[in-house]
N, C-alpha and C positions, 0 to 999 in steps of 0.2 A: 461307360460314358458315351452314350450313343449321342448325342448332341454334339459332343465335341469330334467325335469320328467321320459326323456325317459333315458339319464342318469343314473338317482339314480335308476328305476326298471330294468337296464341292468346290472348294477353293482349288485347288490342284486340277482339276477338272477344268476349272470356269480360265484357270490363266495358262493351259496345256493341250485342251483338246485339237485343237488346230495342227497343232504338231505332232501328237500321236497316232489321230486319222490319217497325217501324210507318215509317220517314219513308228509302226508301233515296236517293232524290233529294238530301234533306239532308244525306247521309251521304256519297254521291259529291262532294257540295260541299265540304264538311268534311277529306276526304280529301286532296284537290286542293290548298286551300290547305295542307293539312299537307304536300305537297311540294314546295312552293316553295322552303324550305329549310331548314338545320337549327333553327333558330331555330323557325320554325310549324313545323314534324314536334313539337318541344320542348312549345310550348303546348298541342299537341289530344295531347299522350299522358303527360298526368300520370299516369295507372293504372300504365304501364311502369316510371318513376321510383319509381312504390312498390313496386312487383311488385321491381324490385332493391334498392330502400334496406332490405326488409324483411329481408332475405337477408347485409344487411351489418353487423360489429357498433357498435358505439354507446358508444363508450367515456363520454359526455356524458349518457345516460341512465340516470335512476334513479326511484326509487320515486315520484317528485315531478317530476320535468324529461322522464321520459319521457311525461307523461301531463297536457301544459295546452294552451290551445286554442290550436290555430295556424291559420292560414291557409286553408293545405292547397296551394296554386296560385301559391305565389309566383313570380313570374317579372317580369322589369324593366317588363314593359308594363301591371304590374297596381297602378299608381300612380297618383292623376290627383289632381282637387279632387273636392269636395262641400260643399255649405251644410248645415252640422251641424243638429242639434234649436235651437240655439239660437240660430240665424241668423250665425255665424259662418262664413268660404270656410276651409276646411281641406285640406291638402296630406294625403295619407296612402294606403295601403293602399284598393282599391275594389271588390274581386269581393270575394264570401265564397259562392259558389257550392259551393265547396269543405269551405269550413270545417269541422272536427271538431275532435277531443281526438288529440293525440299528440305527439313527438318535439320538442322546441323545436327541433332541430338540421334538420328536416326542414326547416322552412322558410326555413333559414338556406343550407342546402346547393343549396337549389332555387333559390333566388332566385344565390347565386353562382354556379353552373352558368348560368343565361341570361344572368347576367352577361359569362358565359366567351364563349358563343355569341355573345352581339349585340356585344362585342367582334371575334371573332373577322370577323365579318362585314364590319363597320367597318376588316378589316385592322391591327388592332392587335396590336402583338407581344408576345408569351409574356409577357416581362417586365416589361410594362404590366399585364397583366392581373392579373398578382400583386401590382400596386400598387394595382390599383383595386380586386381582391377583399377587399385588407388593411383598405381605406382604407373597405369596410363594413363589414367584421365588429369591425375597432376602434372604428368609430361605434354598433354594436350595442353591443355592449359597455361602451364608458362612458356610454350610455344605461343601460345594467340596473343600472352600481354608482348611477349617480346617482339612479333611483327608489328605491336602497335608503335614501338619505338624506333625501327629500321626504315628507311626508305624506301628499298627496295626487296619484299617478299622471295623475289627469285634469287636471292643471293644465296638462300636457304636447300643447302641439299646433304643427305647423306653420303654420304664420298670416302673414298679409302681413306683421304687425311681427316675426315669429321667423326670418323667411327672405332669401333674396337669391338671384339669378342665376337662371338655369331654373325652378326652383322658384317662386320670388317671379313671375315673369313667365307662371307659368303659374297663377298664383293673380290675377294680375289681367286676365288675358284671363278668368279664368270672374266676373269681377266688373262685366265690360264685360258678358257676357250677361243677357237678360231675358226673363222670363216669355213677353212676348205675341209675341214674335219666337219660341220655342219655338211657343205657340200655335196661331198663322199659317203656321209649317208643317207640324204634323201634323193642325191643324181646318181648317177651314173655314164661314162664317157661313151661316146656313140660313134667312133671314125674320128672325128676333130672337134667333135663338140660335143656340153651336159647336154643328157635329158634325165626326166623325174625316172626314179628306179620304180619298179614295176614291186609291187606288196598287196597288204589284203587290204590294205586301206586307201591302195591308190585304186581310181575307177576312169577307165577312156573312153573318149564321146566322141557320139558322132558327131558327122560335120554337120547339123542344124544344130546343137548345142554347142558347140565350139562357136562358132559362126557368131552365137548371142553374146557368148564370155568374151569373147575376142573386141566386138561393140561392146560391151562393158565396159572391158578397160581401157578402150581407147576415153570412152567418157573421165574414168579416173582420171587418168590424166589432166583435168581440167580442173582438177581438187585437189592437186600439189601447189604447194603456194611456189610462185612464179622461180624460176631461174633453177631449178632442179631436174629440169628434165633434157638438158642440153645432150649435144651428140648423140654415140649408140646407146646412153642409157635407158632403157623401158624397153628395149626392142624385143618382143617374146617370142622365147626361145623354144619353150613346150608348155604346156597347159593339163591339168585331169582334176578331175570329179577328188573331193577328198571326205572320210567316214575316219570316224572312230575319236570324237571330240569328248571331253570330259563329261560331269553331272551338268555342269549349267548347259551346255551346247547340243544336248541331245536333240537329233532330227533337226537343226538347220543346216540344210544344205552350206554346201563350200565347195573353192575350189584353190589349186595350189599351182600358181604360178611361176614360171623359171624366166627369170629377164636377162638381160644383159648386163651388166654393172657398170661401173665409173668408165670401162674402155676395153677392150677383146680378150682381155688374157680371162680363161676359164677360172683361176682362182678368186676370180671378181665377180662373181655371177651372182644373184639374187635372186632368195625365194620368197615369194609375197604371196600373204592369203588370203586369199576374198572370200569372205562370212558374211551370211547373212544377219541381217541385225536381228537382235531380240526385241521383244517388247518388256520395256524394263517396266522388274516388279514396282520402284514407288509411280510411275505412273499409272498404274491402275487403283494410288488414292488422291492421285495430286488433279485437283479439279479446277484450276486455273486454268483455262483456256488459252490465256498469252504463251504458257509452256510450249502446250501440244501446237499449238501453232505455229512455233517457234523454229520447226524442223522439217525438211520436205519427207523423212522417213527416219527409219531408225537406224539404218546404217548414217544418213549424216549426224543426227543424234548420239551415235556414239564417239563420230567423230570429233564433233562441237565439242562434245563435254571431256573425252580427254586432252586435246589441245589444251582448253581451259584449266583442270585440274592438273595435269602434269608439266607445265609451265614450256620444256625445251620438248616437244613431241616427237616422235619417230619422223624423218624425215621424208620417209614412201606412206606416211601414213593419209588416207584420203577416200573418199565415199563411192560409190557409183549404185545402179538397178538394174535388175536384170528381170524384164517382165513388170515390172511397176514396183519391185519390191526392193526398198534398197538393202544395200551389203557394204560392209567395210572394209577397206585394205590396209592391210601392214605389213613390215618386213617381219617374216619370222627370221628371228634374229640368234647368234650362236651367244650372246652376253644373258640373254634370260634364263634367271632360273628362280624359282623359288624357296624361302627361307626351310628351312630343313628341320623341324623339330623334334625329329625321332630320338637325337641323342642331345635334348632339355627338357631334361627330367626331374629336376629340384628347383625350386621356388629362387634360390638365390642365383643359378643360374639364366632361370627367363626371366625375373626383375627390371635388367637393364637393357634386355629386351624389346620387353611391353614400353618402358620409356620413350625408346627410340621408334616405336610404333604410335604409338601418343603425339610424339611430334611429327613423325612424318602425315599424318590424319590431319594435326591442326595446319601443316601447307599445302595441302590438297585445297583445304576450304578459304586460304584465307590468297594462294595466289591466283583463287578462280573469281575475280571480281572486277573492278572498277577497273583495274591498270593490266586486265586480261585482252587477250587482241580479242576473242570473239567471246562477248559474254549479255547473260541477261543478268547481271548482278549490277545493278549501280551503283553500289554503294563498297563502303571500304569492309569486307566481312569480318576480321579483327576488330575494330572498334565495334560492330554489332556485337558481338560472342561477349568481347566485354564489358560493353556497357549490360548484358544479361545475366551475366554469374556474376556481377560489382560486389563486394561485400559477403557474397554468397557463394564462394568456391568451392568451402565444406559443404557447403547443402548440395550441390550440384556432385561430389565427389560422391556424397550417399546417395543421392536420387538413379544416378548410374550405375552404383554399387547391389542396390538392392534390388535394380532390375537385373541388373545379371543372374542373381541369383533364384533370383525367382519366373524369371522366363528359362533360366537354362533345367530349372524342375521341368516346368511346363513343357521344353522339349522334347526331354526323355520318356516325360509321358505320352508325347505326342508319336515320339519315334515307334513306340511299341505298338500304339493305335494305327498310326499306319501301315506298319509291318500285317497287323490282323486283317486291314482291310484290303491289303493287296496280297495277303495269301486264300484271302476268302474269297478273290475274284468281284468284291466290291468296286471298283474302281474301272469305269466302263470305258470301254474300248481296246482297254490294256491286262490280258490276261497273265496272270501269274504263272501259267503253263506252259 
């Protein structure tokens, strides 16, 4: 299949080179786990998924439903907890590295496609998986009619009193974690005070890099929504260069911050990380202009759009540039962790699940709108989504169903295509050696 080979390493290419010319280390790392198997080939090649979904028609998409904020990167392992603004552990959606404006359908299709795969992987049979992709996208779905009934969308959260089984259990292991145990191992005590402990993936800068980071965050600062940053809190305590980010983050520079916390005592300190933004994969099909406009870079871009999608946001979360490029900040936080699916492994165990995945997807899309603080969505997205699958639930449950199934082949064939062309040194600038 040499059409399709050349392809998937022009595509890869055309939304990577930039970052492989600067970090190719990164990038052979990056690659490597993409072929492990189809499943990671799936997660480091969102561009691909768009570069064909843009090509496919969209019976679901209209003047309104093709155009509200999604995700962008849904896939099963982009689930975990997080301690909301309001101190509440929240089950939900956790990257938005991705995130933009477009297709509701995209991140419905995306997320059942890895569905398809990490089944598949798990040896689960065809006709499981159409139970389990049914059993999201009908959980999606009686999520969207039921925001259409409620008042207020944000009332809507997975929570230790709203959940049970994997979920509930993976909401009280990040309940078990704490601050000074996070603390304790990325600082270490210096006389009287943290600094970052010294590893292979910490890196220290001189003082004309420091100098820049240092004007950077003081701009952060400016991107906390007001009355958060009173007293010693932001005061930085240490600062270093940070390596060794997952498939999606290969080769964007970072950096990892130590501040001061709510008030002196060390067990309150905070570690925040400034990343530089991606260029999210659906914006290289979404050709509306008011989008790309919409944002002075892609570190605010990501910030926009999680605020937007996760309704109570990290409360240190906020944008800044360094060099003209922007970068994002957030607490890295000792409540995150992601869903664990090593030990669900039968269909009737992930079932209820994928349900509870299903809805937390349909309030990502539907509290990112009209009654959002900062949104390009005007309109109510529930009543959209609705008035588009009216009558038509079951045709929408297959129209998903059977893309799963047939883009998650496509994967696997894709996964070994690429594996050949990045053992055969196809793939320029990035050698296999």
């Amino acid at each position: 299949m040499p059409d399709r080979s050349t392809a998937i390493v022009d595509t890869l290419v055309s939304a990577f080179a930039d970052l492989m010319a600067a970090d190719p280390v990164a990038f052979r790392a990056k690659f490597r786990k993409m072929a492990a198997d189809p499943f990671a080939f799936y997660r480091g090649s969102a561009c691909l998924f768009y570069a064909d979904v843009a090509e496919r028609e969209d019976p679901w998409a209209d003047e309104r439903t093709g155009r509200v904020w999604i995700q962008g990167d849904l896939h099963a392992e982009n689930f975990g907890t997080y301690m909301d603004g309001d101190g509440v552990l929240i089950f939900d959606v956790n990257d938005f590295d991705e995130a933009y404006l477009g297709h509701f359908t995209w991140d419905v299709t995306r997320f059942a496609a890895s569905l398809a795969l990490l089944s598949w992987r798990k040896a689960i049979s065809d006709a499981a998986i159409t139970d389990l992709v049914g059993r999201y996208t009908r959980g999606y779905l009686d999520q969207v009619h039921t925001f259409t009934r409620v008042a207020d969308d944000r009332d809507f959260a997975l929570r230790l009193d709203t959940t049970e089984g994997p979920v509930q259990q993976a909401l009280l292991r990040a309940k078990l974690a704490t601050r000074v145990a996070l603390l304790d191992a990325i600082t270490e005590t210096e006389g009287f005070d943290r600094i970052l402990r010294a590893g292979p993936s910490v890196r220290r800068l001189d003082d004309a890099e420091r100098a820049r980071v240092e004007s950077a965050f003081e701009r952060y600062l400016g991107t906390i929504p007001q009355g958060r940053s009173a007293g010693v809190t932001y005061a930085i305590k240490d600062l270093a260069g940070k390596s060794g980010f997952g498939i999606g983050s290969a080769g964007l520079p970072a950096y990892t911050v130590l501040i001061e916390g709510y008030n002196q005592a060390l067990d309150n300190d905070v570690v925040l990380s400034m990343k530089q933004g991606n260029v999210a994969a659906p914006s290289r099909v979404v050709t509306d202009p008011r989008v790309a406009q919409a944002f002075e870079h892609h570190g605010h871009r990501t910030v926009l759009s999680q605020r937007a999608l996760q309704a109570h946001a990290d409360r240190h979360l906020g944008w800044t540039e360094i060099d003209g490029v922007g970068f994002v900040v957030s607490e890295v936080s000792p409540y995150e962790a992601d869903l664990d699916w090593s030990d669900l492994t039968e269909p009737a165990d992930i079932a209820p699940v994928v349900e509870y995945l299903g809805r937390a997807t349909a309030k990502i899309h539907c509290v990112a709108d009209s009654d959002a603080d900062n949104t390009l969505v005007g309109f109510q997205t529930e009543e959209a989504i609705a008035h588009v699958v009216a009558g038509r639930e079951e045709e929408f449950v297959s129209w998903v169903t059977d893309f799963a199934h047939s883009y998650a082949a496509q994967v696997r064939v894709d996964h070994a295509l690429f594996v050949d062309a990045f053992r055969d040194g196809r793939i320029p600038g990035v050698s296999s050696t």
